[in-house]
VOPAGU-2260 file (C-alpha; in pm, 1 decimal, decimal comma):
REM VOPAGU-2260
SITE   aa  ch    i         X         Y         Z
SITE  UNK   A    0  -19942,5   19348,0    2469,2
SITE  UNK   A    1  -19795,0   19383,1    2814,9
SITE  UNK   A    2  -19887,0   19672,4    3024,3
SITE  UNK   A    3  -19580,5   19910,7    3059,7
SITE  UNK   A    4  -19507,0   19927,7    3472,5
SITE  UNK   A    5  -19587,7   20226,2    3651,6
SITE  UNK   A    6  -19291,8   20492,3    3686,3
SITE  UNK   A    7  -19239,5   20698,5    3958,5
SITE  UNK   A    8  -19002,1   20944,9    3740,6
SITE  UNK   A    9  -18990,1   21030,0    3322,7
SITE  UNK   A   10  -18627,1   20969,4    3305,7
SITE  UNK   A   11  -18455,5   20689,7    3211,5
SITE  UNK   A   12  -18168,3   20479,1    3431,4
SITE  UNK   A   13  -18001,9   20222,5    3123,7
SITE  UNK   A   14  -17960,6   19871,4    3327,5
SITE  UNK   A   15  -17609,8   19726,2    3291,3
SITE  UNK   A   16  -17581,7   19571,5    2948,9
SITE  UNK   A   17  -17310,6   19375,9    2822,1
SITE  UNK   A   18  -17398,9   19451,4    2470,9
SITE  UNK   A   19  -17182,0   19745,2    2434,4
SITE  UNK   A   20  -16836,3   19505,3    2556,4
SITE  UNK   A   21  -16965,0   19218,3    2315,4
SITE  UNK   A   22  -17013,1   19478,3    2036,9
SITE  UNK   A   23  -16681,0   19596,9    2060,0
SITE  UNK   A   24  -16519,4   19265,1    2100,8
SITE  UNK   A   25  -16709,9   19156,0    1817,8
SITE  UNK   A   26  -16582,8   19425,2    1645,5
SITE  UNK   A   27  -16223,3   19431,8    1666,4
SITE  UNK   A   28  -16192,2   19022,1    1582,9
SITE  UNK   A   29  -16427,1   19105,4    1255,3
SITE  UNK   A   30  -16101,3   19397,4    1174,2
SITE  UNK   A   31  -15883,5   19199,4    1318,8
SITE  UNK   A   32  -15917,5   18890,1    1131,6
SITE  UNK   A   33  -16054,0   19045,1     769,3
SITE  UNK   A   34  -15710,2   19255,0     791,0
SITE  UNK   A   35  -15514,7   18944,5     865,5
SITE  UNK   A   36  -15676,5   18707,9     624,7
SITE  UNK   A   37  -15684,8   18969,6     349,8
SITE  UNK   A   38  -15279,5   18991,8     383,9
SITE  UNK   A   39  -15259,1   18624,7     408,8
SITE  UNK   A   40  -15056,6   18650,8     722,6
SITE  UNK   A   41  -15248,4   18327,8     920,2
SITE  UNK   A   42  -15482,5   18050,6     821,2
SITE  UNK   A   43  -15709,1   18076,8    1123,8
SITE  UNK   A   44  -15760,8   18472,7    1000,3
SITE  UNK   A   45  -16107,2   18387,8     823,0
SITE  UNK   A   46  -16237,7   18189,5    1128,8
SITE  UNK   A   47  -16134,8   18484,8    1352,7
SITE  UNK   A   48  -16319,0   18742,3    1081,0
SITE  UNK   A   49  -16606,9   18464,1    1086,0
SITE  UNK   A   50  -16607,7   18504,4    1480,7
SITE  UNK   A   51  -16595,6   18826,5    1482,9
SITE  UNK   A   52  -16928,9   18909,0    1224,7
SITE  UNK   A   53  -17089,5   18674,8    1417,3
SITE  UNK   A   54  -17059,2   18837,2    1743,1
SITE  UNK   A   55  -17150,5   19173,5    1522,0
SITE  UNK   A   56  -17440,7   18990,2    1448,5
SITE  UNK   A   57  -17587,0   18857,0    1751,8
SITE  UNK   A   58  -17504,2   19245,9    1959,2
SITE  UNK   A   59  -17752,4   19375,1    1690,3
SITE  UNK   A   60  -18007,5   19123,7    1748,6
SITE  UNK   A   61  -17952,7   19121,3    2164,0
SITE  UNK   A   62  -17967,1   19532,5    2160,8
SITE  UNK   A   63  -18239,1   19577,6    1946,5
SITE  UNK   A   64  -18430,4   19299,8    2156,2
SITE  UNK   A   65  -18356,7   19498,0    2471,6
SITE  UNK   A   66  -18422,7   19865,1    2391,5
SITE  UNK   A   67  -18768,6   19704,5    2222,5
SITE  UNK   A   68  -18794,7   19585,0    2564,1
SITE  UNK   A   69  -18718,4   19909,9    2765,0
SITE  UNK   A   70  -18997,3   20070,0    2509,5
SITE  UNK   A   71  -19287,1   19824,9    2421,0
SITE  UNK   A   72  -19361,9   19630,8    2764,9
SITE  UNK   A   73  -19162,4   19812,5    3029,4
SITE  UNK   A   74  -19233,5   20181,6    2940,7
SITE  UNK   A   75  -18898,6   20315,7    3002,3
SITE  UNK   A   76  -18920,6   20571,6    2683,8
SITE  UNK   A   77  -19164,3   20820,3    2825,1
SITE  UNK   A   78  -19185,6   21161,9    2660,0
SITE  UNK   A   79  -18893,2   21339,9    2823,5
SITE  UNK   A   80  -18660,9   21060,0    2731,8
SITE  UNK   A   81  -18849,4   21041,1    2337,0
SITE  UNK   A   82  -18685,2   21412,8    2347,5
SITE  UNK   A   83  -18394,1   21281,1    2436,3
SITE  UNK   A   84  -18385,3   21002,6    2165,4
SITE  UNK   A   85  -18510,0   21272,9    1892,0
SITE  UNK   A   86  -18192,1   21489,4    1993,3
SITE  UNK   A   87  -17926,1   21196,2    1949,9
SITE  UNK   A   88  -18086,0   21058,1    1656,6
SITE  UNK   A   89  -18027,4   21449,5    1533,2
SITE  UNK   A   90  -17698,9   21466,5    1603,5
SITE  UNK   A   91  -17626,5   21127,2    1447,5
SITE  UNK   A   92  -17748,6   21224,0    1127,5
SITE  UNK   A   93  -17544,9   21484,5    1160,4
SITE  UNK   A   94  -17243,6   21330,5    1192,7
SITE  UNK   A   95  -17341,1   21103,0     933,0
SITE  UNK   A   96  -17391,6   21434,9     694,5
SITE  UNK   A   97  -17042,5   21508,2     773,1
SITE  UNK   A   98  -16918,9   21203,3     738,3
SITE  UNK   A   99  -17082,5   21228,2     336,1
SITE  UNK   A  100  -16914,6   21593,6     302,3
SITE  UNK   A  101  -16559,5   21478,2     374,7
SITE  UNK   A  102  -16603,4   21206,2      61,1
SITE  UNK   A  103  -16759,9   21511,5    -149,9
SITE  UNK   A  104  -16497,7   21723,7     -49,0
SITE  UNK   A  105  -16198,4   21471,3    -153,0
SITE  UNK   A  106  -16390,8   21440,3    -472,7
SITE  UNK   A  107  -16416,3   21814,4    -574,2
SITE  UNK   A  108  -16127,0   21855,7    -452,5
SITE  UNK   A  109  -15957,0   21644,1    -732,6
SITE  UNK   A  110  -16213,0   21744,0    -990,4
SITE  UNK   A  111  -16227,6   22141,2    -951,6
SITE  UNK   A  112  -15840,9   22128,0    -958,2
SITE  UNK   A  113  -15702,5   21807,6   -1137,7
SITE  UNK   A  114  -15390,7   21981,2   -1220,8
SITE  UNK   A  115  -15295,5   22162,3    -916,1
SITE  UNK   A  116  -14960,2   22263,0    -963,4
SITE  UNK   A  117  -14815,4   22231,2    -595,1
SITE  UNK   A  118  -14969,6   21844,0    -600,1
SITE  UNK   A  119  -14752,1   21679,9    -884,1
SITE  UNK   A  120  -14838,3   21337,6    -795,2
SITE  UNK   A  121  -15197,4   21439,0    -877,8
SITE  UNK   A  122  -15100,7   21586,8   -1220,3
SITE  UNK   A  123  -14977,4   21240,9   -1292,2
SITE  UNK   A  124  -15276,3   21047,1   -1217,3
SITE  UNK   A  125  -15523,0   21307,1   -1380,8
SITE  UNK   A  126  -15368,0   21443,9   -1669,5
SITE  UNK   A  127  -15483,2   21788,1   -1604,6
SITE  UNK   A  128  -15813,2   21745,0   -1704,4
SITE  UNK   A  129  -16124,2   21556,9   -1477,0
SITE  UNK   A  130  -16276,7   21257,9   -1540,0
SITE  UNK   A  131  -15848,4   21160,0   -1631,7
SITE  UNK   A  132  -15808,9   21048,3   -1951,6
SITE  UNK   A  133  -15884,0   20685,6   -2037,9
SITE  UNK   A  134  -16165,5   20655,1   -1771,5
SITE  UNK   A  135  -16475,1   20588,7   -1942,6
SITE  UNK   A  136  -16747,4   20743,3   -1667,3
SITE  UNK   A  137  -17145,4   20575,8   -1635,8
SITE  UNK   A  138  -17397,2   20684,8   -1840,2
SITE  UNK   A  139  -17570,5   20906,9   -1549,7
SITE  UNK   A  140  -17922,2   20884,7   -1769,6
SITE  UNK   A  141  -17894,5   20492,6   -1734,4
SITE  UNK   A  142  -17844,3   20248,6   -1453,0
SITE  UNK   A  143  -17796,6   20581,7   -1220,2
SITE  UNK   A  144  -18058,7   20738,9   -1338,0
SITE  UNK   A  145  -18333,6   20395,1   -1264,9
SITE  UNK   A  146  -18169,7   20413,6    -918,4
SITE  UNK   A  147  -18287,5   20735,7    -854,1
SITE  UNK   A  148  -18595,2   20666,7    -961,9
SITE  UNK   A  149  -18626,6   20349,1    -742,6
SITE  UNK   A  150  -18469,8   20547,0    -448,5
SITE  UNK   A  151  -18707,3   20838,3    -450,2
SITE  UNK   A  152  -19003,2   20593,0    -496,5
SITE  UNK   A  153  -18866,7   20409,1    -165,0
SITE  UNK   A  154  -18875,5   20781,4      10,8
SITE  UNK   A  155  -19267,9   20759,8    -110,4
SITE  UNK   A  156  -19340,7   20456,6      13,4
SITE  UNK   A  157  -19232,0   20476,2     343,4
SITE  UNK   A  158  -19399,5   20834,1     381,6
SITE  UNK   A  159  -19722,7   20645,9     271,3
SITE  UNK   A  160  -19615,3   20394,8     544,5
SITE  UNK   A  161  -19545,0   20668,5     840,8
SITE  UNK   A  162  -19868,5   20834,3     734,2
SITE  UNK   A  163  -20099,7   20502,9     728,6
SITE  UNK   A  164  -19968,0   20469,5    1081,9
SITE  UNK   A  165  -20053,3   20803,6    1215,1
SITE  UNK   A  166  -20423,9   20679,5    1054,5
SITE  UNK   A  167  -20385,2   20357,3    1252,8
SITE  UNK   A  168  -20430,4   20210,8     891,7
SITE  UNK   A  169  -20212,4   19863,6    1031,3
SITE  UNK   A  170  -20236,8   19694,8     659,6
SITE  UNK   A  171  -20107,8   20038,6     493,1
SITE  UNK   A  172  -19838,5   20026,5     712,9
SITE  UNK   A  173  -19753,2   19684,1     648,5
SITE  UNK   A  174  -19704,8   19735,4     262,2
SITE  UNK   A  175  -19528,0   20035,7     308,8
SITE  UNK   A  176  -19302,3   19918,4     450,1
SITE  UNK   A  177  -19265,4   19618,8     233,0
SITE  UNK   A  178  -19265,3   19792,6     -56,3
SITE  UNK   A  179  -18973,8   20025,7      93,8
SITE  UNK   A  180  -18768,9   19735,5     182,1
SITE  UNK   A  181  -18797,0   19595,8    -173,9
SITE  UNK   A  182  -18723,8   19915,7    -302,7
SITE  UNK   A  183  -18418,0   19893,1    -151,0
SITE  UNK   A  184  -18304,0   19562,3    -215,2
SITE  UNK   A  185  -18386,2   19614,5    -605,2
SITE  UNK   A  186  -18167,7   19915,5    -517,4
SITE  UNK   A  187  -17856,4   19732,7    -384,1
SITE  UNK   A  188  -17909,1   19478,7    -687,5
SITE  UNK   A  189  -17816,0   19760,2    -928,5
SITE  UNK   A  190  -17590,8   19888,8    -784,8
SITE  UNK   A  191  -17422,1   19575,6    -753,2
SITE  UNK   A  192  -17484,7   19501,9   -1142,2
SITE  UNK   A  193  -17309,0   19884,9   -1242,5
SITE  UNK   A  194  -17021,8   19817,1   -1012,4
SITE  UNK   A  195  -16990,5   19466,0   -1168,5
SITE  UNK   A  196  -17033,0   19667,4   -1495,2
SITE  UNK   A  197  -16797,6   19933,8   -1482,7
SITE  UNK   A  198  -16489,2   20012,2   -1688,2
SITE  UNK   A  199  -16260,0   20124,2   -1421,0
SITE  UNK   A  200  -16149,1   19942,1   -1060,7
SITE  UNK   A  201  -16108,8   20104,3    -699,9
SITE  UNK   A  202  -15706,9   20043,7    -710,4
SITE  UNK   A  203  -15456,7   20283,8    -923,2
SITE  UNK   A  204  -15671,2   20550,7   -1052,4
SITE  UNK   A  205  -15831,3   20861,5    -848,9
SITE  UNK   A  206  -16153,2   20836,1   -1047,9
SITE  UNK   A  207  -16232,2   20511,1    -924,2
SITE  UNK   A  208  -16149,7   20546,8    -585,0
SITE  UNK   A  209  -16318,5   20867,0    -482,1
SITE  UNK   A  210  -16592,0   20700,8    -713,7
SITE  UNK   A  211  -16619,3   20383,4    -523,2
SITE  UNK   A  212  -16559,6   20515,7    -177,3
SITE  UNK   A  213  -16829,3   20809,0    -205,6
SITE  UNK   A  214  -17104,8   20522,2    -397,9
SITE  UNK   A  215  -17004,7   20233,3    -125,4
SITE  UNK   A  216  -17028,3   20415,1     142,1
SITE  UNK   A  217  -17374,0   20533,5      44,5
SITE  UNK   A  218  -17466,4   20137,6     -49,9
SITE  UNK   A  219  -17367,5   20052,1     316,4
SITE  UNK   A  220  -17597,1   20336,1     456,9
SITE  UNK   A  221  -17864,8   20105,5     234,9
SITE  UNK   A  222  -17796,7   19805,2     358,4
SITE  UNK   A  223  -17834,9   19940,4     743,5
SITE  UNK   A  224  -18141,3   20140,9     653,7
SITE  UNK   A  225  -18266,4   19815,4     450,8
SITE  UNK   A  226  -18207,7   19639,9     774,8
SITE  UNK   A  227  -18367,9   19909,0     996,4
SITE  UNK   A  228  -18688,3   19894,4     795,0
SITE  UNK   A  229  -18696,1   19510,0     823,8
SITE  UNK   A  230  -18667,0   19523,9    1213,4
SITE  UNK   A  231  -18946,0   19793,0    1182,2
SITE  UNK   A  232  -19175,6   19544,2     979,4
SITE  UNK   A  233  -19118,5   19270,7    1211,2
SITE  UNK   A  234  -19239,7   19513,2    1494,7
SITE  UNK   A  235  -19488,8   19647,4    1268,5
SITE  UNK   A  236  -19673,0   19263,8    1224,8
SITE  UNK   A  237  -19613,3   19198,7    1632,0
SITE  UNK   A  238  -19846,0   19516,4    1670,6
SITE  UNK   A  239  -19562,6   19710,3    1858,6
SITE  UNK   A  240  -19609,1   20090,0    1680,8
SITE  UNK   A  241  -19921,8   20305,8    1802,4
SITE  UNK   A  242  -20048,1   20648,5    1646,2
SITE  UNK   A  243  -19870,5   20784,3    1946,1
SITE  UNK   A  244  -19587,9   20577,0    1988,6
SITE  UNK   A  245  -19357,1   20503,5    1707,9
SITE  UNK   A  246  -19065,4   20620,1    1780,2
SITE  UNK   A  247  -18809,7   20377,4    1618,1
SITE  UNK   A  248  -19027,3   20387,1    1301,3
SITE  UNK   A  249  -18982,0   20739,1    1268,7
SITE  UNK   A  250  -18606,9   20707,1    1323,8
SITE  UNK   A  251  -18600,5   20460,5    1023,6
SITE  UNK   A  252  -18808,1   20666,8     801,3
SITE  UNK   A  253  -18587,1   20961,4     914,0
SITE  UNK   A  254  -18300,3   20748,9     810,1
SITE  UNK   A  255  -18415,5   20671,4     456,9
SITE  UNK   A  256  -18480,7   20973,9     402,3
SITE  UNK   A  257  -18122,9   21100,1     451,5
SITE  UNK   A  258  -18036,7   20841,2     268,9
SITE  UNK   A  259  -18240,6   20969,9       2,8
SITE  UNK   A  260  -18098,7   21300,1     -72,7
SITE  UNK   A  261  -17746,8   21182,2      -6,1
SITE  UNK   A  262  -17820,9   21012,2    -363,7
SITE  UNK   A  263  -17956,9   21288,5    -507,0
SITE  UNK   A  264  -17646,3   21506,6    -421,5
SITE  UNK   A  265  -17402,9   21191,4    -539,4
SITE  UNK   A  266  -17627,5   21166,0    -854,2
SITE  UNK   A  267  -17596,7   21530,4    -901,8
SITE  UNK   A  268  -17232,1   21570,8    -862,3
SITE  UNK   A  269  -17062,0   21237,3    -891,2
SITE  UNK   A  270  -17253,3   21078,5   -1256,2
SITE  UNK   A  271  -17386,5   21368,2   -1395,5
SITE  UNK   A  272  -17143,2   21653,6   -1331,8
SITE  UNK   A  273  -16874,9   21459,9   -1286,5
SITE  UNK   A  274  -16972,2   21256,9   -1582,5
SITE  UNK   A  275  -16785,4   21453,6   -1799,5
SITE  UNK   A  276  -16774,9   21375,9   -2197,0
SITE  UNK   A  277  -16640,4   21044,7   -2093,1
SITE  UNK   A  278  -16969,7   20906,2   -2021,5
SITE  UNK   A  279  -17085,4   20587,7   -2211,6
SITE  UNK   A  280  -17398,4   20401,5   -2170,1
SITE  UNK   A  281  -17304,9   20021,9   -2034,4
């Protein structure tokens, strides 16, 4: 491993990047043409959309390369700007938290009051009563229930993984984390079998789409922490994390752990709560 240059200071000046232009780019095409080529509006919208994710792609893969650059060989995150890091990676999780309380709050919104008398439209799409009448709800003690289990196993693993590194204990690491990442493919896998499974659809009922968008979003947070861990392992077989230095390992296990007890409260609230009688096993 290549010996991080001396620095004369322990902040850290970012060096021009394109990345952030790219990303955005990237970005916009990806909206652009997925918006275009869902309403059928051009036949070169699913090469644009194609573009786009490709550009998404290849920012992740540039970014990441650089900022393990700035921290493994050049020595750029020193321990004032690890502070730094730990207060922005804070603050995102934050946000993120908020982000999960404004789908929670939509949701118990409908089901505390499904027939709010000032909101008529929403009397006609409940029935008065929450889950509405002809929605036949998951059986939270089935599927839901054996993702819980396989998410809170995944928060094990990659504690077992964080800790092995503190130990220096490289192969302990290793499986950790492999064990995590499995953990939360087999995760995305069921949830992918339940939504194919399920007895009501995203469009023309509010079940389904507070459902859906409260579930997804949490899936999506899976997917990027999925990916986060597999960056990690790829770092973690290169030799790149120390005892001492770890810090984007520690963001990822952060992560998953938010991602965690995001479930728990959507397991909570969502299946079993708001489960209702309706409930059937699938």
């Amino acid at each position: 491993m290549a010996e991080a240059h001396t620095k004369q200071h322990d902040y850290h000046l970012v060096d021009p990047s394109p990345w952030p232009a790219v990303g955005s780019v990237s970005a916009f095409l990806a909206a652009f043409g997925g918006i275009m080529w869902l309403h059928h509006k051009f036949a070169a919208a699913p090469l644009v959309f194609a573009a786009g994710m490709i550009g998404i792609l290849y920012t992740f893969v540039a970014w990441w390369r650089d900022v393990i650059n700035e921290a493994q060989y050049r020595g750029d995150h020193t321990r004032v700007v690890q502070i730094s890091h730990r207060y922005g990676m804070i603050l995102f999780i934050a946000s993120e938290v908020m982000f999960f309380v404004a789908w929670f709050w939509a949701y118990f919104n409908v089901a505390l009051f499904p027939g709010e008398a000032h909101d008529v439209s929403r009397l006609a799409f409940t029935g008065g009563v929450w889950p509405p009448k002809g929605i036949e709800t998951f059986d939270p003690w089935h599927l839901p229930l054996l993702n819980t289990l396989i998410l809170l196993t995944s928060g094990t693993t990659v504690t077992w993984a964080h800790h092995a590194l503190l130990e220096n204990d490289r192969q302990g690491l290793k499986w950790g984390l492999i064990l995590t990442i499995a953990l939360g493919a087999l995760f995305t896998c069921v949830q992918a079998y339940e939504y194919a499974h399920a007895a009501f659809n995203f469009r023309g009922n509010i079940y389904g789409a507070s459902f859906f968008m409260a579930t997804g979003f949490h899936g999506a947070h899976v997917l990027i922490g999925t990916a986060f861990l597999i960056v990690c392992l790829a770092r973690a077989l290169r030799g790149h994390f120390t005892p001492q230095q770890h810090l984007g390992f520690e963001f990822a296990a952060w992560y998953w752990h938010f991602v965690d007890v995001v479930w728990l409260f959507l397991f909570a609230c969502i299946y079993v709560w708001g489960g209702g009688a309706g409930h059937a096993a699938h």
